[in-house]
N, C-alpha and C positions, 0 to 999 in steps of 0.2 A: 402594449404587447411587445415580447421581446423578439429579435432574430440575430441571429449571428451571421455575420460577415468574412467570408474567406477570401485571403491573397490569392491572387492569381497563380500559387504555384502549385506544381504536379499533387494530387491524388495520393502520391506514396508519402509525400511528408505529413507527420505527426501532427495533427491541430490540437493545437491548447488554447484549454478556456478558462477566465480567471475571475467567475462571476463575484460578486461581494466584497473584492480585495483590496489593499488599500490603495491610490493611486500610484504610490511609489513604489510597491511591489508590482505593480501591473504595468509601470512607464519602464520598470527595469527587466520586468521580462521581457516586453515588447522588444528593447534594444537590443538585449540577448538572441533572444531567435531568430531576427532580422538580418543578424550575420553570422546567422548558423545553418549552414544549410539540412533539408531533410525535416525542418520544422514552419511550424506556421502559425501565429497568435489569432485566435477569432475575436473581431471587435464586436461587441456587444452592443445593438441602439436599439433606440424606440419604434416601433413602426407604426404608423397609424394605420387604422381597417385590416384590409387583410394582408400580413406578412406572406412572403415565398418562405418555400421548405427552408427550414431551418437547417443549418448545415451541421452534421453530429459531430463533435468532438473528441478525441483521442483520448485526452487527460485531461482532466478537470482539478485545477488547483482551488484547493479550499484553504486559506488562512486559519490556524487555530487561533479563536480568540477566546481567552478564559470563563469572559461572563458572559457568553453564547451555549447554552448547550450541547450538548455533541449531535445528538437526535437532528436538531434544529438547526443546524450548520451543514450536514449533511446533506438533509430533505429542504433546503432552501437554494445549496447548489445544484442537487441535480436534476429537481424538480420540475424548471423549466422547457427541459427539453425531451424529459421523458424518460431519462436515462437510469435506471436504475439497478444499474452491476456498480456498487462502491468499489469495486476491484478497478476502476476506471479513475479512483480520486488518488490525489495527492495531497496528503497534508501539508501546511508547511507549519511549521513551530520557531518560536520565536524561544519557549521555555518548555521543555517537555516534561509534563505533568503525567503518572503513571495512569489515574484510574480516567485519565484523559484520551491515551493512548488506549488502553484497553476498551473504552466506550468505542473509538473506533472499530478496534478488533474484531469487536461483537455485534456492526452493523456493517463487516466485509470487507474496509477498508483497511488495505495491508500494504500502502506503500506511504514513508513521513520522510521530509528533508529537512534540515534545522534551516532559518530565515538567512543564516549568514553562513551556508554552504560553497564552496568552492564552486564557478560554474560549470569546470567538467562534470562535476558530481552532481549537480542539478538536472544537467541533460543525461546524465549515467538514469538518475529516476524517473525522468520522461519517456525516456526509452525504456524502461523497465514496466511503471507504467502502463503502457501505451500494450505493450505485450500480454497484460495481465498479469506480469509477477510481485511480489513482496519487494520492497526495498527498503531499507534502514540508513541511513546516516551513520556511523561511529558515534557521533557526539549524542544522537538523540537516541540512541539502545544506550551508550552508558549514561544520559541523565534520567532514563527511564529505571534500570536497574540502579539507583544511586537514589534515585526516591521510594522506589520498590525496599530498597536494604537499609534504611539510614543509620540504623545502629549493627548494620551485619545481617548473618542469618538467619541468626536465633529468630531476629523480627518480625518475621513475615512464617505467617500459619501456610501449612500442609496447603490450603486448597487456592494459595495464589498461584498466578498461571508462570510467574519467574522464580516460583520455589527455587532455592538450587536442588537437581539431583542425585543430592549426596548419598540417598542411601538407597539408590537404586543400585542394580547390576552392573558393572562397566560394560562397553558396547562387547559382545562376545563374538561378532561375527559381521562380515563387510555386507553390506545390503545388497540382495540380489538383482538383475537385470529388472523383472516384473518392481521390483520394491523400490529402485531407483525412479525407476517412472511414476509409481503412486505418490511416491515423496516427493517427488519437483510438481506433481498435480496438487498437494495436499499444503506445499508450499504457496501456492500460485491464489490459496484460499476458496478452493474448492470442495465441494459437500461429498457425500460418500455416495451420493444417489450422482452426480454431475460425473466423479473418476469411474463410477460404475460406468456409465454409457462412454465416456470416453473409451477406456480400455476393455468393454464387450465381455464384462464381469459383473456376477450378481453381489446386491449390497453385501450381504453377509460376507461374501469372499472377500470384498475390499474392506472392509470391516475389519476381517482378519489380519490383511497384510497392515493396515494401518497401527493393530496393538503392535505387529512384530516390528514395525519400525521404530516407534516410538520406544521400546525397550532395548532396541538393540542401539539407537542413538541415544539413551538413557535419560531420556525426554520425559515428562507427566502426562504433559497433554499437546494437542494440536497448536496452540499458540507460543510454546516453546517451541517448536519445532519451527514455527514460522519466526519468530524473534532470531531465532539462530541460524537458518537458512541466511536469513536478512541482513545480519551482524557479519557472517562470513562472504555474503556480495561484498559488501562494504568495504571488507577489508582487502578483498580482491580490486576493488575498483581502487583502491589508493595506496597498490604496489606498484 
């Protein structure tokens, strides 16, 4: 039986947990957060009979490792402790593979750091995170789109989710106050039934604001909008 073990420090700091990872990613986080304050690594042991409450974790870093399934990577980390909002995981990648990236996409998980991240930029994902928002790396959105395009655009059919936009409409109009808000909800990888209750609107209505976004940001679909929300963190955190 497993349980996780918390540092001694305050409640507001961020706990991260790094079930299945390699030891060297998990001894260099460890160092990392230890003198960082506002964060806290959960060590992970065996318990024999019966374990105390297990202590829930903030972020859960999951390694991508290639000849692991996505499904099975996922549902192994967060399994244990019952958690299951993948908006909660962090991938980290070593090599970023597109229809890798997308298997996460498509099981909720909307925030990735390349293995050899700067560690401002690593605690920039923790905290992102930790919040529930998307986050991208620069390196891992361009070796995503750079697998996605390998010979350009022509490559890639109509119904991939990083088509470029080209023949859409340019954005005609700034996103309104209500639209702002659905979009940082719609970014954050939430469902249209989750922004409904959120913002005390019927699906249909958020329905609607969701086409007007995605056209007027000249977006296809909902995972362009989160790649590119993500891409522009990104580029915000490393000005």
């Amino acid at each position: 039986m497993l349980h996780f073990e918390a540092s001694p420090r305050g409640r507001s700091a961020i706990r991260v947990l790094a079930p299945g990872t390699t030891s060297l990613l998990t001894a260099g986080m460890t160092a990392l957060l230890q003198e960082e304050p506002g964060f806290e690594m959960l060590v992970v042991r065996r318990a024999a009979g019966r374990a105390p409450r297990p202590v829930l974790p903030d972020v859960v870093l999951i390694e991508d490792v290639p000849t692991v399934p996505v499904a099975e990577a996922v549902g192994r980390a967060l399994r244990p402790y019952g958690e299951t909002r993948a908006t909660r995981a962090l991938i980290v990648m070593e090599t970023a593979c597109a229809h890798r990236v997308f298997g996460y996409l498509r099981l909720g998980v909307r925030s990735f750091v390349s293995v050899d991240a700067a560690p401002d930029v690593l605690l920039s994902a923790l905290r992102a995170t930790a919040r529930g928002e998307a986050f991208l790396t620069h390196d891992v959105a361009r070796r995503v789109i750079e697998t996605a395009l390998p010979h350009g655009p022509d490559d890639v059919s109509l119904e991939s989710p990083l088509a470029p936009p080209a023949q859409l409409p340019p954005r005609t109009a700034p996103l309104t106050v209500r639209e702002r808000e659905i979009h940082l909800l719609l970014t954050e990888g939430r469902s249209n039934a989750e922004i409904a209750e959120i913002c005390g609107l019927s699906s249909k209505t958020v329905k609607f604001h969701v086409s007007n976004i995605l056209r007027k940001l000249g977006m296809r679909n909902r995972i362009q909008a989160v790649v590119h929300a993500a891409q522009s963190r990104g580029r915000e955190t490393a000005a």
